[in-house]
N, C-alpha and C positions, 0 to 999 in steps of 0.2 A: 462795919458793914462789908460782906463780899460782893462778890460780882457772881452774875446769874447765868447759867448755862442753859440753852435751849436744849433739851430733851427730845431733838424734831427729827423723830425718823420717819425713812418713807414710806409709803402704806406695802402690804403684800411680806409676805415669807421669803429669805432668800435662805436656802435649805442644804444648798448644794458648796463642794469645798469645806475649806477649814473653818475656823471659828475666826479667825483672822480675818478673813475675806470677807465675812459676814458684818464687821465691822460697822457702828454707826447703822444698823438695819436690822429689823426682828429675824429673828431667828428659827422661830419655832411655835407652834400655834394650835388651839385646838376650842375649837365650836365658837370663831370668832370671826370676822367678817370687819376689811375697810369701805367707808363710804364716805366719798369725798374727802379722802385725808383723815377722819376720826375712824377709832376702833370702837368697837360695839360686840354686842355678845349677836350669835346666831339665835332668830329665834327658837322656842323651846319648842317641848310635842306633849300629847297626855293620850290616852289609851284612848281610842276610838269607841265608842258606847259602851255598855256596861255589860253584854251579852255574850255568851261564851263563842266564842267566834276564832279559835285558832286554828289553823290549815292542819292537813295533816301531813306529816316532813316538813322539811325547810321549803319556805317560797323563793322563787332566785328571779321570779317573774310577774309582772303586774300589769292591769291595763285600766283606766276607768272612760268610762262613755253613756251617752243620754241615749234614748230609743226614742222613734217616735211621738211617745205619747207624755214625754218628760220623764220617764223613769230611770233614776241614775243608777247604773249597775258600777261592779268594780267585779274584774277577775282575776285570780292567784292559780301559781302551778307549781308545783311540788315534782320532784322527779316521780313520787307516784299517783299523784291525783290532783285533778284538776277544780276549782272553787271558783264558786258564784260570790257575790253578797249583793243583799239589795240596799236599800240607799238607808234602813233602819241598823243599816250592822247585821243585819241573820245573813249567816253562810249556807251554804247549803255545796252537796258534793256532786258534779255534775261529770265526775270523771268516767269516760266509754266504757261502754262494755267492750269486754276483751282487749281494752289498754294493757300495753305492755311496760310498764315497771322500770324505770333507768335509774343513775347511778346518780345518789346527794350525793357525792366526791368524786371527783377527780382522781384519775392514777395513771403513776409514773410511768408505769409499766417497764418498770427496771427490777421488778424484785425476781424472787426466784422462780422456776418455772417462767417465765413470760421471753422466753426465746428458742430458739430452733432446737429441735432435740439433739442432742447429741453435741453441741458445742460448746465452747467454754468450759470451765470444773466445775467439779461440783460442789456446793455450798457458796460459792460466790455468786452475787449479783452480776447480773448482765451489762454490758455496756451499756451506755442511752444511745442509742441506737434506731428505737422506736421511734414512734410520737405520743405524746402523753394522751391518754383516753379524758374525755373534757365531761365534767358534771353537766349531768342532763339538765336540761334548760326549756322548757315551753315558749314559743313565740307566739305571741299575740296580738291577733289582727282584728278590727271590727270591717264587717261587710254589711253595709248600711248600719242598721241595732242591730245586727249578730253578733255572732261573735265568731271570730274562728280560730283555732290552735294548733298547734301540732309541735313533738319535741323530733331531735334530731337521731338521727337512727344508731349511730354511732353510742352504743350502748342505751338508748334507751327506743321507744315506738316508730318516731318517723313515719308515720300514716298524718292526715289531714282532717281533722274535724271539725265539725259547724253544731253550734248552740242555737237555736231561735227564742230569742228574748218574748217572743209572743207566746210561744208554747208552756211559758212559768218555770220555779223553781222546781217542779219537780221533774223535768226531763231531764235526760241524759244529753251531752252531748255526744255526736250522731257521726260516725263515719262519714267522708264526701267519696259521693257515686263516682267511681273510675279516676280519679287523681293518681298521679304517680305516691308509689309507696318508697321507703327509705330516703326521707330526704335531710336535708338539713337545719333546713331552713323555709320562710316561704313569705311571701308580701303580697299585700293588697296595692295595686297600682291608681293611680286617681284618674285612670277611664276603665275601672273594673274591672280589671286583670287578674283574675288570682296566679300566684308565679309560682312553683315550687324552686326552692333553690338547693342546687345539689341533687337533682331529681334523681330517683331509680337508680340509687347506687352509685351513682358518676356525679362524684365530688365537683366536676366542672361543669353542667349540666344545667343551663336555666330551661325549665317549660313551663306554659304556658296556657290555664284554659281560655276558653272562646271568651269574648267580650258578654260581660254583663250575664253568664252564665258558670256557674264553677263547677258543674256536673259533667261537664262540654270540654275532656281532654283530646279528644282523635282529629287531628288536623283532615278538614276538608273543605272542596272549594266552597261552599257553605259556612265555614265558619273562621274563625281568627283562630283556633289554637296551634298551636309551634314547639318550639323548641330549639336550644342551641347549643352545643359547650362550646365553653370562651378558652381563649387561650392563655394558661396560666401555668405555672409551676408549682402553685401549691394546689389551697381544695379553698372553693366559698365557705362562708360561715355565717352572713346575714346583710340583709338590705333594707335600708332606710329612704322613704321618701325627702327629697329635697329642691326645691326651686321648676315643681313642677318635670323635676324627672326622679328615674328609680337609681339609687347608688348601690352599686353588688360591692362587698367587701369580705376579702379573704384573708387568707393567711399572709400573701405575700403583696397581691393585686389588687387595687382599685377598678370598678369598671362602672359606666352610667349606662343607663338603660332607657331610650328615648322612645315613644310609640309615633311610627314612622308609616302605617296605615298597611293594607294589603299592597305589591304582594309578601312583602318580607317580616310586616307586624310590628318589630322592634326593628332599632340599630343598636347597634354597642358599640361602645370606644375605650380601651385600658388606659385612663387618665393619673395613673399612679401605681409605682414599683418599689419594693420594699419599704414599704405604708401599712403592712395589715394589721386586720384587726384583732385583739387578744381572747376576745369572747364573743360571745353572740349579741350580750346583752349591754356591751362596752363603747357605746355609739350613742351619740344623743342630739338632736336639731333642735334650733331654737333661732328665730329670725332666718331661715332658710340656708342657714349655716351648720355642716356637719361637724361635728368634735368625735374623736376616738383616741381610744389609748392602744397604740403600739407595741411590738417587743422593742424597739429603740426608742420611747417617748410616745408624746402626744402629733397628732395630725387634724389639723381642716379641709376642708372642702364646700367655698365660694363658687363653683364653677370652676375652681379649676384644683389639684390638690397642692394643698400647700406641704413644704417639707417642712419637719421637725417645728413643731408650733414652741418658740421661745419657753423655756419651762424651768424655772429659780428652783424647784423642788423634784425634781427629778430624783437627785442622789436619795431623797428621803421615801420615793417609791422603789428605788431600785433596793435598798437596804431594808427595806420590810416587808416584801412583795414576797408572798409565793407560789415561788416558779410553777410548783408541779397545780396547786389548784388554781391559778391565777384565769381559768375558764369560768371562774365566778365573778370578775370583775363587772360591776354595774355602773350606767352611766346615765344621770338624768338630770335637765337643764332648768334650774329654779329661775325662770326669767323676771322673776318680780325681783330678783336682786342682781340681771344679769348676771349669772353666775350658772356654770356647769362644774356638777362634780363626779367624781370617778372615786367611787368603792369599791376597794378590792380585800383581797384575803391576805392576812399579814401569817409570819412566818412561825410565829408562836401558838396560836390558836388553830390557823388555816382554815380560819373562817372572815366573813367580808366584817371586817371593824376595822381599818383606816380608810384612810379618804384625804385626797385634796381638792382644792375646789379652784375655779377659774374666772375672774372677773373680767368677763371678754368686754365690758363696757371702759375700765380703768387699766387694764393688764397688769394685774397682777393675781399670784397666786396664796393660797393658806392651807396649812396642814391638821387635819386632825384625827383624834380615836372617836370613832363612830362605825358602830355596832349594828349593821340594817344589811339585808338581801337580797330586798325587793322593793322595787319606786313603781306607784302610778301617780304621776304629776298632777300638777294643779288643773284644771278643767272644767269637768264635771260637779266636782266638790269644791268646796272652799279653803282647802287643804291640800297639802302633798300627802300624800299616805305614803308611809313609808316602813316595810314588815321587818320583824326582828327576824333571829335564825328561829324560834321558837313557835311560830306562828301565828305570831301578836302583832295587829295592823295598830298603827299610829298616826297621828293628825301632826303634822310636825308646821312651824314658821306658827304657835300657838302660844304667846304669851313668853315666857323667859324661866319656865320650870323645866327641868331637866333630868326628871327619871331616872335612876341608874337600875330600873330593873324593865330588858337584861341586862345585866354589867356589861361595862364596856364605854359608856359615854365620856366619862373622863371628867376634867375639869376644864371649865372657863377660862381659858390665859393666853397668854402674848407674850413670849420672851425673847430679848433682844441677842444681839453679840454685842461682842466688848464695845464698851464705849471710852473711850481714851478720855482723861481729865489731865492726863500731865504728859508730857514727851520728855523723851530724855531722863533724866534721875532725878528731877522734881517731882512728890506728891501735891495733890491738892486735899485738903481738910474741907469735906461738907457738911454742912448746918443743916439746914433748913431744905422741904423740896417744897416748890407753889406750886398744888395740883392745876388741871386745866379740864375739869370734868361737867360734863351736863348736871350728874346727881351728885355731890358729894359724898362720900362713903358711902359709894356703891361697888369700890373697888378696894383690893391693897396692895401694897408696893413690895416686892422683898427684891433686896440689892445684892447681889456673886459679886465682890470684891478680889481683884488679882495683883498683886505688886510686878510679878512677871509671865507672860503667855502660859508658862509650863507650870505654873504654881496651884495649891491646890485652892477651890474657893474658899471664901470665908462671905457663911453668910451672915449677911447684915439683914435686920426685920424678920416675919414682915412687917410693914407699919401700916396702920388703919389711917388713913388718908384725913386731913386737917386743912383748913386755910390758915399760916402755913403747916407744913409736917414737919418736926425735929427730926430729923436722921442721927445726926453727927457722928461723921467716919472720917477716914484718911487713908485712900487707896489711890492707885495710880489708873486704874481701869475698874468698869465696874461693867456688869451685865442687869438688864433692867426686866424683873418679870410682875407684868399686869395682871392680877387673879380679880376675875367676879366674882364677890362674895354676897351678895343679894341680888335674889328675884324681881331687876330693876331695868330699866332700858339706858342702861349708860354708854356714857360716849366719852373715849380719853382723847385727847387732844393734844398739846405742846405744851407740858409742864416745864418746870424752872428747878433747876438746881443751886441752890447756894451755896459758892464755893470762896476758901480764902488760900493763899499760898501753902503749904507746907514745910515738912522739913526737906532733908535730900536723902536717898539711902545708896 
């Protein structure tokens, strides 16, 4: 009989550094999720009704909300058109007359042609030099059951529109009377503020219409509306409600935005410096707590901004990310699992299919391939909806099936770094492993065997999981990967390995 090895790593991905470092800890991860110490699959998603319902372009934007009368809408924006659905799944196209058309991609604006005439040679790419032009994006806000929208003007409309949920599916929505045009951005404040952000061409630029009226932009003793630019170095690019005030969030700058009554409307305060934010859409609240994704990492904001929010998988965004469309990044906070995640665009597709996630309840993080462009959260529905690039909305945290159309979902796993069984020039010989599972063979095990760091693996299984499992191997290290292999709610825990001395090499 040998002696038993606990299997007990600790929950979360640590991503970042060598394999070494990663040591005794998962390693790498995907549609998988710890709670309380056991790993489990994320739940699954299935195609949201059976009706043909796809947007037209990619969606990068989503919102869902009830009216009045209980009616639960959900809206989608496309860089060219803007989408209703009502709560049976029918879409309908609610996009303006004389909406102006912006950019599904992103660009570098490093290729040819995109610099001063006459400088540089020719046939060469230009220095980056520029700033990258950012995939147009729809922001959306509801003003009581309305709806309001608008994309940023920086290749795409940047006018401000309003929907009336009362008026039905077949209206358009509707230009707003005298709002500044070319914006960027724009927030509904919770004493009924409509805000443009980045107004009228000035990237720094917040205004302002009057209270509880959004047609009402011309500041007079009469009314509340305003305006201000803040003092920053780069340009805004979107604002989130949080703990009862508005946060502006730019390129470089944080700034809060407090309603401080006539004569001045607002105050502002720049609560944070080289913190901004990467997209528009890359921000997400949950318990009165902001989360975004950075050019140097993740960031919070409690009240006050936090630097660099601790992040084990960083290296694994920074080496898949890319840079040039990285204006697609999305960010939305599944709080039935405490957890925020950040999808963004990886460097082979350049479209949003990775993602890591954040369990702000336990801290820790997990990595996965996931294929989605656009979140409207939990709320309204009973579901997170969540749309492919294609225009296929999904019902996702649905049972434990997993779809691969579109491609891109991946597989169910969990895999560790090295796990040492012997130091020094002793192997250990394994027999047996004692699963520690909720369902029994609802998983299987395959073992990366290494005699030394730089060796190549050998692998061992996989093996379909037993009370106990024969293995029997003789390596010095091994790497442990957990695959779900049935549409089951399993839970891995702290198996046992059987181990007896070996020889010496």
């Amino acid at each position: 009989m040998g002696k038993f090895i606990p299997l007990e790593l600790p929950p979360g991905v640590f991503a970042n550094g060598t394999n070494q470092q990663a040591a005794h800890r998962w390693r790498d991860s995907s549609l998988v999720r710890w709670s309380n110490g056991a790993l489990g699959p994320v739940g699954g998603w299935q195609t949201w009704t059976q009706l043909t319902n796809l947007t037209t372009g990619v969606p990068r934007s989503a919102l869902a909300w009830t009216d009045n009368s209980g009616n639960r809408w959900m809206a989608a924006g496309t860089a060219s058109n803007l989408h209703i659905y009502n709560d049976a799944g029918a879409i309908y196209d609610i996009t303006p007359t004389g909406f102006t058309a912006g950019r599904e991609d992103a660009s570098s604006e490093t290729g040819y042609g995109k610099w001063l005439f006459g400088l540089s040679t020719f046939g060469n790419e230009r220095p980056d030099t520029g700033q990258r032009e950012p995939a147009t994006m729809f922001k959306l806000s509801t003003w009581g059951e309305d709806l309001i929208a608008g994309t940023q003007f920086d290749g795409g409309d940047g006018k401000l529109y309003y929907w009336d949920s009362s008026a039905g599916v077949g209206t358009k929505a509707t230009l707003i009377s005298n709002a500044p045009t070319k914006n960027l951005s724009h927030i509904v404040t919770g004493e009924r503020f409509l805000v443009a952000i980045g107004a009228d061409e000035d990237r720094t630029k917040v205004q302002w219409s009057d209270q509880e009226d959004h047609n009402s932009w011309t500041p007079a003793s009469t009314n509340q509306a305003g305006s201000l630019s803040l003092g920053t170095n780069g340009e805004l690019i979107t604002a989130v409600t949080v703990r009862g005030q508005t946060l502006i969030l730019g390129t470089n700058d944080v700034f809060t935005m407090n309603y401080i009554g006539p004569p001045f409307i607002f105050g502002f305060e720049k609560v944070g410096t080289d913190c901004g934010v990467v997209s528009q859409q890359a921000c997400a609240v949950v318990d009165g707590i902001a989360y975004w994704m950075g050019e140097r990492g993740f960031f919070t904001f409690d009240g006050y901004v936090r630097s660099l929010l601790p992040c084990d998988v960083l290296e694994f965004v920074q080496d898949n990310i890319s840079e040039v469309q990285v204006s697609k990044t999305i960010a939305w906070a599944n709080s039935e699992f405490a957890e925020v995640w950040f999808i963004f665009p990886d460097d082979t597709t350049n479209e949003c299919a990775k993602a890591v996630s954040y369990n702000y309840r336990e801290k820790h993080w997990a990595t996965h391939s996931f294929a989605r462009t656009a979140v409207a959260g939990r709320g309204s529905f009973n579901h997170p909806m969540l749309w492919a690039s294609n225009g296929q909305p999904y019902e996702h945290e649905v049972g434990t099936a997993y779809p691969l159309i579109p491609s891109g979902a991946g597989t169910v796993y969990a895999e560790s770094g090295p796990i040492q069984l012997m130091d020094g020039d002793r192997m250990l010989s394994c027999t047996s492993l004692i699963p520690d599972e909720k369902t029994l063979g609802s998983t299987n095990v395959t073992f990366y065997g290494r005699m030394y760091p730089t060796d190549s693996d050998s692998v061992l299984g996989p093996y379909d999981l037993e009370a106990p499992t024969d293995v029997r191997f003789t390596q010095r290290s091994v790497r442990l990967r957990v695959t779900g292999d049935s549409a089951t709610e399993w839970r891995w825990g702290i198996p046992r390995l059987e181990v007896s001395p070996g020889g010496r090499r």
